[in-house]
TIKETI-634014 format. One line per field, with one value per residue (C-alpha): residue number from 1; y, x, z. Coordinates in nm, 3 decimals. Layout:
N
num NUM  ...
y Y  ...
x X  ...
z Z  ...
end
This chain:
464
num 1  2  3  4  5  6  7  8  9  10  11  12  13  14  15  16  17  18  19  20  21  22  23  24  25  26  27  28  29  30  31  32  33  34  35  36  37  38  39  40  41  42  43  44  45  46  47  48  49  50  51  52  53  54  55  56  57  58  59  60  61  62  63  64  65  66  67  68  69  70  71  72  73  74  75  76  77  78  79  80  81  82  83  84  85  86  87  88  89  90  91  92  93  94  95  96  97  98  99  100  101  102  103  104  105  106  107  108  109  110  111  112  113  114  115  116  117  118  119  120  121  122  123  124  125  126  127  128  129  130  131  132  133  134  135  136  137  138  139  140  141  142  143  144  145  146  147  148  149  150  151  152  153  154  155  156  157  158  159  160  161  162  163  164  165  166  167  168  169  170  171  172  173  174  175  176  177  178  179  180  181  182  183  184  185  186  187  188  189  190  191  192  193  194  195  196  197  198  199  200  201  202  203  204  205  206  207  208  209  210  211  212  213  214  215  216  217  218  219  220  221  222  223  224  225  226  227  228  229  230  231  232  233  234  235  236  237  238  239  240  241  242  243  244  245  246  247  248  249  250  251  252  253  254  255  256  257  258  259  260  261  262  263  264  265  266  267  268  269  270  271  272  273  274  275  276  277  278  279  280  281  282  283  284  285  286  287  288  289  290  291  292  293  294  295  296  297  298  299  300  301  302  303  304  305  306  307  308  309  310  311  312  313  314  315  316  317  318  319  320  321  322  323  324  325  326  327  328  329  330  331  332  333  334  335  336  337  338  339  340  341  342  343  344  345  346  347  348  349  350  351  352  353  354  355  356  357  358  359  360  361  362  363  364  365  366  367  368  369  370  371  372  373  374  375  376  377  378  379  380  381  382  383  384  385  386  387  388  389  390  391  392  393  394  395  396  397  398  399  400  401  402  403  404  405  406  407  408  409  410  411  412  413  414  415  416  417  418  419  420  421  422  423  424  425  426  427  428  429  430  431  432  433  434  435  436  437  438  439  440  441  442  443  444  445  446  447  448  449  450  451  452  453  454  455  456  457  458  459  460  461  462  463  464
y -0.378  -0.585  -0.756  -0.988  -1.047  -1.418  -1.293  -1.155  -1.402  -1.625  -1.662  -1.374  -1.090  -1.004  -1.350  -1.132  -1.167  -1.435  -1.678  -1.606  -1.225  -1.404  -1.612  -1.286  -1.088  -0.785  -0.800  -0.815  -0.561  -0.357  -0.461  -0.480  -0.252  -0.004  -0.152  -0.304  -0.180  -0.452  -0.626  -0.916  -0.969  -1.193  -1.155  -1.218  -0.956  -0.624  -0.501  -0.186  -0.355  -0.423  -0.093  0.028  -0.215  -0.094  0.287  0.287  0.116  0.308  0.094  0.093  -0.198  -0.379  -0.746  -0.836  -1.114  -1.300  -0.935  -0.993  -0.853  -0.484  -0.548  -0.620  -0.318  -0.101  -0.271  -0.233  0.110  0.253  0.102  0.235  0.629  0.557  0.477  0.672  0.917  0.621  0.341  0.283  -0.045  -0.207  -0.558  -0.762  -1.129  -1.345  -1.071  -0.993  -0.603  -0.437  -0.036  0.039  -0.138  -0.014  0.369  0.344  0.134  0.430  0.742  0.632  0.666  1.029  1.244  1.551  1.860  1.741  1.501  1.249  0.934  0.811  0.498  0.369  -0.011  -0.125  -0.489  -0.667  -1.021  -1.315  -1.065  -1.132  -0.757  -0.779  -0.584  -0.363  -0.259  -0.635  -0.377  -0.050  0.133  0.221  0.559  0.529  0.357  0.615  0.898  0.674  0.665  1.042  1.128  0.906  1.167  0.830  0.522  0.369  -0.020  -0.136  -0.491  -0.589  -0.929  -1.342  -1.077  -1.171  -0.821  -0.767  -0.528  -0.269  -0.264  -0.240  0.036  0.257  0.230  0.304  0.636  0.682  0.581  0.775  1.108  1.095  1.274  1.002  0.797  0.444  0.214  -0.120  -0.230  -0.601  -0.695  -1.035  -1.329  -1.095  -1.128  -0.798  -0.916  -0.619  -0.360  -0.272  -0.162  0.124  0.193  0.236  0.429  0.654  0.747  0.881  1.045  1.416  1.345  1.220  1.350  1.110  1.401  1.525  1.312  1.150  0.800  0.569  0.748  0.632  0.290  0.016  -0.302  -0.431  -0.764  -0.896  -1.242  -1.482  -1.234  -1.423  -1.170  -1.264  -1.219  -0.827  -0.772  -0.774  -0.565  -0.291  -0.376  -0.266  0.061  0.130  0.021  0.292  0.578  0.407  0.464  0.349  0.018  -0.267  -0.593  -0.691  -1.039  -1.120  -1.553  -1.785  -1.567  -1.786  -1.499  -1.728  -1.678  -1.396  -1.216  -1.237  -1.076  -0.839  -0.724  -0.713  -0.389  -0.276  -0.431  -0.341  0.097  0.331  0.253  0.590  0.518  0.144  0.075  -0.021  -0.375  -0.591  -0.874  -1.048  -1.316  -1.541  -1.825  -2.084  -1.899  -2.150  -2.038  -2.247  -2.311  -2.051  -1.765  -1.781  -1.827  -1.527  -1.330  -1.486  -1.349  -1.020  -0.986  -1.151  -0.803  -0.578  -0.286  -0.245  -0.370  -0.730  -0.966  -1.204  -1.403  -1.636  -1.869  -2.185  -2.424  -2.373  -2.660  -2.581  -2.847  -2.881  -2.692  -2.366  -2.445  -2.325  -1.931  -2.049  -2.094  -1.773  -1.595  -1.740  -1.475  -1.181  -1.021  -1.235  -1.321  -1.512  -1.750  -1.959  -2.260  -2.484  -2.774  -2.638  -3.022  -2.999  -3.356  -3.537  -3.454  -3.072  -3.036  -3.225  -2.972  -2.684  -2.816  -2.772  -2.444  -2.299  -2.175  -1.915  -1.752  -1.630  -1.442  -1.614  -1.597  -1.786  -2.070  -2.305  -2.638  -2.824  -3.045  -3.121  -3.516  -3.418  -3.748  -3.785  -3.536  -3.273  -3.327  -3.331  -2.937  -2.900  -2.976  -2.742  -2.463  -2.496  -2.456  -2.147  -1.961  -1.815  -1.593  -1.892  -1.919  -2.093  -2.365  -2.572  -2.915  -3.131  -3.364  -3.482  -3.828  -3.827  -4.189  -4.136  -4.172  -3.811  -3.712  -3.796  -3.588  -3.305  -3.316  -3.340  -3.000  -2.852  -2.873  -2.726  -2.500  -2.115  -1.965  -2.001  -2.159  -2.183  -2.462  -2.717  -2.814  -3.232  -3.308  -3.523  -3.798  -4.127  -4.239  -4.533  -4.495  -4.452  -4.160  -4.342  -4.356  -3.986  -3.846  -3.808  -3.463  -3.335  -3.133  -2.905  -2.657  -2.261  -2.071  -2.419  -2.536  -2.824  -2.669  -3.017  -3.029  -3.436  -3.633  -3.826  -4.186  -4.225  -4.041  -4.358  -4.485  -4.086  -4.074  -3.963  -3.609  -3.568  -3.879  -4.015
x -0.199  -0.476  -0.713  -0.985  -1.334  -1.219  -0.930  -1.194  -1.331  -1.017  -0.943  -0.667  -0.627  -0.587  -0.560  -0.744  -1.042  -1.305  -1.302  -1.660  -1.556  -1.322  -1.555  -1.747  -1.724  -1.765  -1.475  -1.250  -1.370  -1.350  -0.991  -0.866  -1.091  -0.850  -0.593  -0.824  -0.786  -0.855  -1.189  -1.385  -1.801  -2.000  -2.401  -2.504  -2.240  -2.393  -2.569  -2.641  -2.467  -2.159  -2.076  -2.133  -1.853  -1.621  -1.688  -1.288  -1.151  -1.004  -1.118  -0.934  -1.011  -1.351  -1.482  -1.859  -1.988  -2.364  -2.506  -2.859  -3.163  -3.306  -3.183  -2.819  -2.795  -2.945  -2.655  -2.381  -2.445  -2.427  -2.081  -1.974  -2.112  -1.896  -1.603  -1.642  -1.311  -1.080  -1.246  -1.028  -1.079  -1.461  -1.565  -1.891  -1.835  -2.197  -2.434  -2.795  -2.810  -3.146  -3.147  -3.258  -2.994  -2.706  -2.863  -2.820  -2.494  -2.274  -2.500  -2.326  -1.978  -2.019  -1.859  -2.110  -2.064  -1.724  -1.977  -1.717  -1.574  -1.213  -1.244  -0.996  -1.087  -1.439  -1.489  -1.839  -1.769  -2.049  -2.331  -2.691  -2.802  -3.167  -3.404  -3.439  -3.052  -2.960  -3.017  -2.966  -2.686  -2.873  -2.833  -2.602  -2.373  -2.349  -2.303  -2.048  -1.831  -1.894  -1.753  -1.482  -1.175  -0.964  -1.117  -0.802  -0.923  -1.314  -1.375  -1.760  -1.701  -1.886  -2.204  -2.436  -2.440  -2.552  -2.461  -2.720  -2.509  -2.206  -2.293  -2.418  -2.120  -1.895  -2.141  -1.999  -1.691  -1.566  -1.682  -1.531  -1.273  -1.082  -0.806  -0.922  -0.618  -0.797  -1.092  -1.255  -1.575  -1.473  -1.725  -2.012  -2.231  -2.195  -2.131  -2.242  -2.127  -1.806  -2.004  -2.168  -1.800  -1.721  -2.082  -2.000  -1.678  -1.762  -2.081  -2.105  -2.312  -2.008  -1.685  -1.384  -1.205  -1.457  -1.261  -0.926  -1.075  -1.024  -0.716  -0.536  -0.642  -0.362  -0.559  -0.829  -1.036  -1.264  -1.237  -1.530  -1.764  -1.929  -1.752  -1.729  -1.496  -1.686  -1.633  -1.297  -1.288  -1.465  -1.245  -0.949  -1.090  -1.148  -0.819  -0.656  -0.853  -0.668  -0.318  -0.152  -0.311  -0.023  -0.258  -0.530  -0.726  -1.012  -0.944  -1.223  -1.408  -1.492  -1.299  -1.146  -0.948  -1.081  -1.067  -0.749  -0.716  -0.907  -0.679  -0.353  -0.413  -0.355  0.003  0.095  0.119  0.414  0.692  0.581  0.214  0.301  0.067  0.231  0.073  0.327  0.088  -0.175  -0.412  -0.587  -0.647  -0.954  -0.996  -1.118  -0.772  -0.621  -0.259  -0.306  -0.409  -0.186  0.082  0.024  -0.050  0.319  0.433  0.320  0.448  0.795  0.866  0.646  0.861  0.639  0.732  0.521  0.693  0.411  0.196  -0.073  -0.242  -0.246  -0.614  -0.639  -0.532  -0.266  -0.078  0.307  0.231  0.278  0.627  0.840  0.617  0.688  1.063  1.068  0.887  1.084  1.343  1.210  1.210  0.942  0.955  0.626  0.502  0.213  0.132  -0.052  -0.263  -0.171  -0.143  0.248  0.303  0.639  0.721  0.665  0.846  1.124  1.118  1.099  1.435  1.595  1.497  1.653  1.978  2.084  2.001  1.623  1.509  1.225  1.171  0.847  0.684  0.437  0.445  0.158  -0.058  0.070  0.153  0.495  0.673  1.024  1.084  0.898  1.213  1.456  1.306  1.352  1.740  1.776  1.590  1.743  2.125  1.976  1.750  1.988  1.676  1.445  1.296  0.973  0.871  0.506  0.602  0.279  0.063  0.281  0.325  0.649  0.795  1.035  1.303  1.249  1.350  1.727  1.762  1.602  1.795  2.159  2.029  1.990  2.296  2.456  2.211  2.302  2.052  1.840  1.522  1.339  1.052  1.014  0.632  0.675  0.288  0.013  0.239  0.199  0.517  0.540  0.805  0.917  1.029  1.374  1.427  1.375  1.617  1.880  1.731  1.677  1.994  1.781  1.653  1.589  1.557  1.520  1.203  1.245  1.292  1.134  0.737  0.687  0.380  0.300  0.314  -0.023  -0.175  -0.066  -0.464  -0.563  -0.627  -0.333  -0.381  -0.713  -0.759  -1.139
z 3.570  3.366  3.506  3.371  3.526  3.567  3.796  4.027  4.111  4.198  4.621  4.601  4.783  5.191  5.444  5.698  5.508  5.548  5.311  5.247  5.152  4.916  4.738  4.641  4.328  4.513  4.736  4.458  4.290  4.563  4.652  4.336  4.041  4.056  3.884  3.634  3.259  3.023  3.122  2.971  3.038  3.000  2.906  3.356  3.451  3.275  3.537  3.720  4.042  3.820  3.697  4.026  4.174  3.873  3.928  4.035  3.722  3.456  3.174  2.822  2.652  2.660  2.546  2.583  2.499  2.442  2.524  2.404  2.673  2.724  3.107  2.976  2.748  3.003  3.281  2.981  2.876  3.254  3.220  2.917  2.992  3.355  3.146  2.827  2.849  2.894  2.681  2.350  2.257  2.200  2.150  2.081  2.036  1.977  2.072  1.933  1.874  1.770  1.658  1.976  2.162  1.907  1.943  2.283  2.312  2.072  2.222  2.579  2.442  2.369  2.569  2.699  2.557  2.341  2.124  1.998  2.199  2.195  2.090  1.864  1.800  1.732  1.675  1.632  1.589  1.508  1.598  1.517  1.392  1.412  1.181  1.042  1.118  0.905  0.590  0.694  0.949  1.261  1.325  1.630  1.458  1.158  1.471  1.670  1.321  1.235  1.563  1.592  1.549  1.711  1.513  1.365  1.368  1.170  1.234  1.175  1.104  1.049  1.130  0.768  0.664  0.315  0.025  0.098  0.474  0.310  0.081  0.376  0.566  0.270  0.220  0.591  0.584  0.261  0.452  0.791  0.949  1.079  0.949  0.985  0.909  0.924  0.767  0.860  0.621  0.627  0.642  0.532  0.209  0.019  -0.298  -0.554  -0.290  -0.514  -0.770  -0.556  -0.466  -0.846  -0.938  -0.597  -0.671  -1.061  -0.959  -0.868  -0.538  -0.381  -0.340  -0.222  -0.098  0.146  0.421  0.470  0.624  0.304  0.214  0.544  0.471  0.525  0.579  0.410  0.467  0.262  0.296  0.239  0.116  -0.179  -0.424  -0.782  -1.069  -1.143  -0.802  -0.842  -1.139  -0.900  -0.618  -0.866  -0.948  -0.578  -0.514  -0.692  -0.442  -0.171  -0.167  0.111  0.111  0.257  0.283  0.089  0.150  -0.041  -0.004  0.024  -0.254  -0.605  -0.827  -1.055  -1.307  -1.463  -1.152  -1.156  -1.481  -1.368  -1.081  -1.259  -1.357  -1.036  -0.989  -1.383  -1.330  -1.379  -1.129  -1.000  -0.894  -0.766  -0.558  -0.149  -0.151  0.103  0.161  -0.044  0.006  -0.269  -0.057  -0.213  -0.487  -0.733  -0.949  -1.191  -1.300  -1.600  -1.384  -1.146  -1.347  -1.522  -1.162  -1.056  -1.443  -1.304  -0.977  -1.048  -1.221  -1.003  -0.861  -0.564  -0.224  -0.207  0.068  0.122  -0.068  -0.020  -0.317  -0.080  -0.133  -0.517  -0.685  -0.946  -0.949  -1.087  -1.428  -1.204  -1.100  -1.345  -1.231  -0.870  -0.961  -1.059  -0.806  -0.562  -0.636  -0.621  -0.297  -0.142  0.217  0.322  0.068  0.116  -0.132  0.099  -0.057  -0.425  -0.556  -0.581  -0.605  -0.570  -0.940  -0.900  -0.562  -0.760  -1.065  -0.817  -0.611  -0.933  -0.995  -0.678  -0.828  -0.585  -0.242  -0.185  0.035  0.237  0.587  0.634  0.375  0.426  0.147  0.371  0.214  -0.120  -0.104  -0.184  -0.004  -0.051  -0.244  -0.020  0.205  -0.073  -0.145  0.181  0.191  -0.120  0.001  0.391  0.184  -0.052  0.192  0.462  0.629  0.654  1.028  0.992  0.765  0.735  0.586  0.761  0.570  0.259  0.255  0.397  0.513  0.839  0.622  0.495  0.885  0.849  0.518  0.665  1.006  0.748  0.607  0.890  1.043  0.747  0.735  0.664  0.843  1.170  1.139  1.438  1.335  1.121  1.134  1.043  1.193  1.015  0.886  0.959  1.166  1.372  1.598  1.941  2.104  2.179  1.815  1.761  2.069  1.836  1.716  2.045  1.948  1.698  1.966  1.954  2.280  2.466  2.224  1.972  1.598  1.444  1.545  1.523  1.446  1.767  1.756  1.866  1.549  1.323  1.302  1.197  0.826  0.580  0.474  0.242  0.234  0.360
end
């Protein structure tokens, strides 16, 4: 049974009690800490008296949040050293950690006379580190991931670490013992930090093989981290020490272009060392129509197994349909091309050039002024896609006419979408006039997601 710190402090529990005894955070505790195993905390509630009142739980997973005084650490890390052989999930959301406070934060996870912990998720999130750990790992922190033989998940996120941060957990990280599967860096500034990776890797005082951690590696974030177009060239070579990497995301990064060039490489090897990429993410990207057409050139005959895709918020605009046309039969399941500048005239080009059954699952088309046409696509790719469940249509211009053309697909329809997202058009009408599609309906939810009347006065779209 989970509980939350929240549900403590709700009037449940035993009628024979006074309401005052249910009014107090103590009582609930007491009645109910056993069961507790997922717990959330807020800055006031890491205390000595707190840990004291949970000394029955049998904690697993951990959020804390707005941790930020001695007297809070001090309360926190009584709870953690209480509750260090079942804790294996740890979270910091808006926090302000010092070394000190870090040091003594990991050094109470550690079991005695074992000297490793058991946590398996470790997520700092939006966490001022104060110097001089803003530059440098703090020593706890380089013990807590040395003896982590169960740290599967890395998520130090939004946090304003630098490159010189980056590079000394990397040092770290390539060495350990564990098999970390997920790596977060995202919203960090480490630009420059692939480069160490490149110089570590071909020097002699570094070995990649000294530990399995990077090897294991299946997810890896780097999204919004003020990389470059080098970067990327770096990231490739690092990319090919890490061979069981599934999902890569480095949108919201200005590669350009020639970034893109740059990673091809790593999609363009022997059938035999292809590398496992399922998913990847170029979102904002400041590409252009001519390298992403040649990225699409690339992938449309790469034998690895890529099912999703992301290039949504560059603006391409229609000279990268016939590419998209092309792509869109190749084994590709999610496809994002969200605010890619489309048009009318490029979703009509692109109806054409569905000419037989894909294989997509998931797409999302938002944002790309599309109007009537959008929903033409729409009817086209509803006949040719029977897998299709979920489809992102919002903000294109459509008039309400667009509604009855899309409704006629689907009820010929070969598969069994689940949601149609219709939302930020401009649609004055009343819900009377819209009942007649109350039939589309999947596991008693509406499949069409309507504007609301009452959003007729928002703004169209990107429009000021």
């Amino acid at each position: 049974m989970k509980y939350s710190i929240l549900k403590y402090i709700g009037f449940v529990g035993n009628t024979n009690h006074s309401t005052c005894d249910h009014s107090k955070l103590s009582y609930h505790c007491l009645q109910f800490g056993s069961h507790v195993s997922c717990l959330g905390l807020q800055n006031v509630l890491c205390t000595a008296e707190t840990s004291v009142l949970l000394r029955e739980c049998k904690l697993q997973s951990l959020v804390l949040r707005c941790i930020r005084s001695k007297e809070q650490i001090d309360g926190l890390c009584k709870l953690l050293a209480q509750h260090c052989r079942t804790l294996t999930s740890l979270e910091f959301v808006h926090c302000a950690l010092s070394t000190d406070f870090i040091n003594a934060i990991f050094g109470s996870l550690v079991i005695e006379r074992v000297q490793k912990h058991g946590i398996q998720h470790l997520s700092i999130i939006a966490t001022s580190f104060l110097e001089p750990c803003t530059v440098s790992l703090p020593s706890g922190l380089v013990s807590f991931l040395s003896s982590g033989r169960s740290l599967c998940s890395l998520k130090l996120s939004e946090n304003h670490h630098g490159w010189t941060f980056a590079k000394d957990l990397f040092v770290t990280l390539l060495n350990l013992s564990s098999g970390i599967s997920v790596l977060d860096l995202s919203r960090n500034r480490i630009s420059g930090w692939l480069f160490y990776y490149r110089r570590s890797l071909s020097g002699s005082h570094l070995s990649f093989g000294n530990g399995k951690s990077l090897k294991l590696l299946r997810v890896l974030n780097l999204r919004e981290n003020n990389l470059g177009k080098d970067d990327v060239q770096h990231l490739r070579y690092a990319l090919e020490h890490v061979p069981n990497l599934e999902e890569l995301d480095i949108s919201d990064n200005s590669i350009e272009d020639e970034g893109i060039r740059n990673l091809i490489p790593y999609f363009v090897g022997a059938s035999e060392t292809c590398p496992r990429i399922t998913c990847l993410k170029l979102e904002n990207c400041d590409l252009s129509c001519v390298g992403v057409n040649l990225l699409l050139h690339y992938l449309s005959t790469f034998k690895g197994p890529l099912k999703s895709l992301s290039i949504a918020e560059n603006y391409l605009g229609r000279q990268v349909v016939e590419a998209l046309g092309n792509f869109f039969h190749t084994p590709i399941e999610v496809l994002d091309i969200a605010g890619i500048g489309l048009g009318s005239d490029g979703f009509q080009e692109l109806q054409s050039l569905i000419k037989e059954e894909i294989k997509l699952v998931k797409i999302n088309i938002s944002k790309n002024r599309g109007g009537t046409e959008t929903a033409k696509f729409l009817s086209k790719l509803l006949s040719q896609a029977p897998q299709l469940v979920d489809v992102n249509a919002a903000c294109n211009l459509m008039p309400i006419e667009s509604l009855a053309i899309i409704c006629c697909a689907l009820k010929f329809a070969k598969g069994n979408v689940q949601q149609v997202d219709l939302t930020g058009h401009i649609w004055d009408y009343k819900p009377e006039h819209v009942s007649p599609y109350a039939e589309f309906v999947h596991n008693g939810l509406p499949i069409l997601v309507l504007p609301s009347p009452s959003v007729s006065a928002a703004p169209h779209d990107h429009d000021p």
